[in-house]
N, C-alpha and C positions, 0 to 999 in steps of 0.2 A: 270751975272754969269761968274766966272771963271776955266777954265779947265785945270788941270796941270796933265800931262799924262808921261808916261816914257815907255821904250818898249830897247829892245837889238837889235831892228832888225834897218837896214838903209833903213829907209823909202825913201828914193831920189830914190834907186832901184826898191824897192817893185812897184814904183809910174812908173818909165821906164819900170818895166814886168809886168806892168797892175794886181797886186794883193793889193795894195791897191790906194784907192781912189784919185783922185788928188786933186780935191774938198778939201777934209776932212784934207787932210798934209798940202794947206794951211789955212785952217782953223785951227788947232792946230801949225803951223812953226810960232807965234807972237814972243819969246823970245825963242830962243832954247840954251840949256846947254852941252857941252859933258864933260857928267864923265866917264874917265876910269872904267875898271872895278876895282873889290876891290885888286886882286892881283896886277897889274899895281900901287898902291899905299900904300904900306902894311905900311909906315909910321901913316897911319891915323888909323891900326889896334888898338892901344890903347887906343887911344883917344874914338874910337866907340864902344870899352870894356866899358870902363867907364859910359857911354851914356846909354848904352843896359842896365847894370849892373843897373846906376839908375833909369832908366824907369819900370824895374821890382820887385826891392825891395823899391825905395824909398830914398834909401840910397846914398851916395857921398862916392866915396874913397875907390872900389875893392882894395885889396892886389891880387897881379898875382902871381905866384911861377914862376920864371925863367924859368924854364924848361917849362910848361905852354903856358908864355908867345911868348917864342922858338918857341911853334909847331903851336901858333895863326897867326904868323906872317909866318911863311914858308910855310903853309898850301897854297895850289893853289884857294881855294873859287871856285869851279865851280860853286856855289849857288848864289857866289856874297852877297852883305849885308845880302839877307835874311837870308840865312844860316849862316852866324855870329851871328844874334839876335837871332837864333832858339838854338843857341850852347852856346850864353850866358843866355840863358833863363832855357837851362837845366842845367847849371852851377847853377844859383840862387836855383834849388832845391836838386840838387847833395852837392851842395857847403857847407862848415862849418864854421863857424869862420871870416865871409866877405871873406873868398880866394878861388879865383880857383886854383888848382891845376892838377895836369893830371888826375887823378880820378874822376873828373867833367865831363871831354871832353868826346866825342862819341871816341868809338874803332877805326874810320877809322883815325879820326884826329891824336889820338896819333902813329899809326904804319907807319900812310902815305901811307896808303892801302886802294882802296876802300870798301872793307872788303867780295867780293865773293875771293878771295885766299889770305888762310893765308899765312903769310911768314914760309918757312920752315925753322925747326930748327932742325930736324934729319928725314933720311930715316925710313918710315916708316915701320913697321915689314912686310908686304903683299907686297912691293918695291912698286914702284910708276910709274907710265904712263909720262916721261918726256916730251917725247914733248906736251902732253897735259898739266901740267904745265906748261911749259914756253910758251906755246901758250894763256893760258889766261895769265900772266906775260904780254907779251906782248899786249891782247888787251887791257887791263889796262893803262899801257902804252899811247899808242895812245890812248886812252879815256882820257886821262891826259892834252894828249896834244893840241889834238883839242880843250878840255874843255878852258886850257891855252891862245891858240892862235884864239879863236873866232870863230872856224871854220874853220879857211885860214890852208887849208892842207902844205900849199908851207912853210908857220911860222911852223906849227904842225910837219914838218918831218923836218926840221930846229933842233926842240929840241931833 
């Protein structure tokens, strides 16, 4: 039997603060891989469009709409691939014609919001609580950034 396992966490630590097993990490450490995450490599985003795209209709040779393509690639992936396959998956039934286009994509991908504050585009008639806006603003923000930078606060307030 072969076991091929994957995990975000640095198991060499987990193993130094006694939460997981040492037994078991070298028992799973026979060939070990490091892949970035998906933003770390956003080259590979079309190529995994493609992949997603045929695995779910069958078909070879998505059309992307530039624009599209634009917010696949700049997007931050806090999901990492699965979240790409779950956004090409919704793309295959949103989608028309073999193309994705931005009408395909979830709300948050195309505004670059995580979608609890919409972006403002006029004061509102009743006016508005600002710092309570810009205070979710901001923790968005740093949710962005941690998600970005792995965790490591020191990279996260970097950005």
């Amino acid at each position: 039997m072969r076991v091929l396992a994957a995990t975000n966490r640095h198991l060499e630590e987990a193993v130094a603060a006694g939460s997981f097993r040492e037994d078991l990490y070298y028992r799973f450490n026979v060939i070990r891989i490091d892949l970035p995450p998906l933003r770390q490599r956003r080259e590979d985003i079309p190529v995994m469009v493609d992949f997603f795209w045929e695995r779910f209709t069958g078909q070879k040779g998505v059309k992307v709409a530039e624009d599209a393509m634009r917010r696949l690639i700049d997007y931050s992936w806090p999901g990492n691939v699965r979240e790409l396959e779950n956004v090409i998956e919704r793309a295959t039934v949103l989608g028309h014609d073999n193309e994705i286009t931005l009408d395909c994509l979830p709300p948050n991908l195309v505004t670059g919001m995580s979608g609890s504050v919409t972006p403002l585009t006029d004061i509102p008639e009743t006016g508005m609580d600002l710092d309570a806006y810009l205070g979710e603003i901001e923790k968005e923000i740093l949710i962005k950034a941690l998600a970005r930078s792995d965790g490591v606060r020191k990279s996260a307030a970097g950005l």
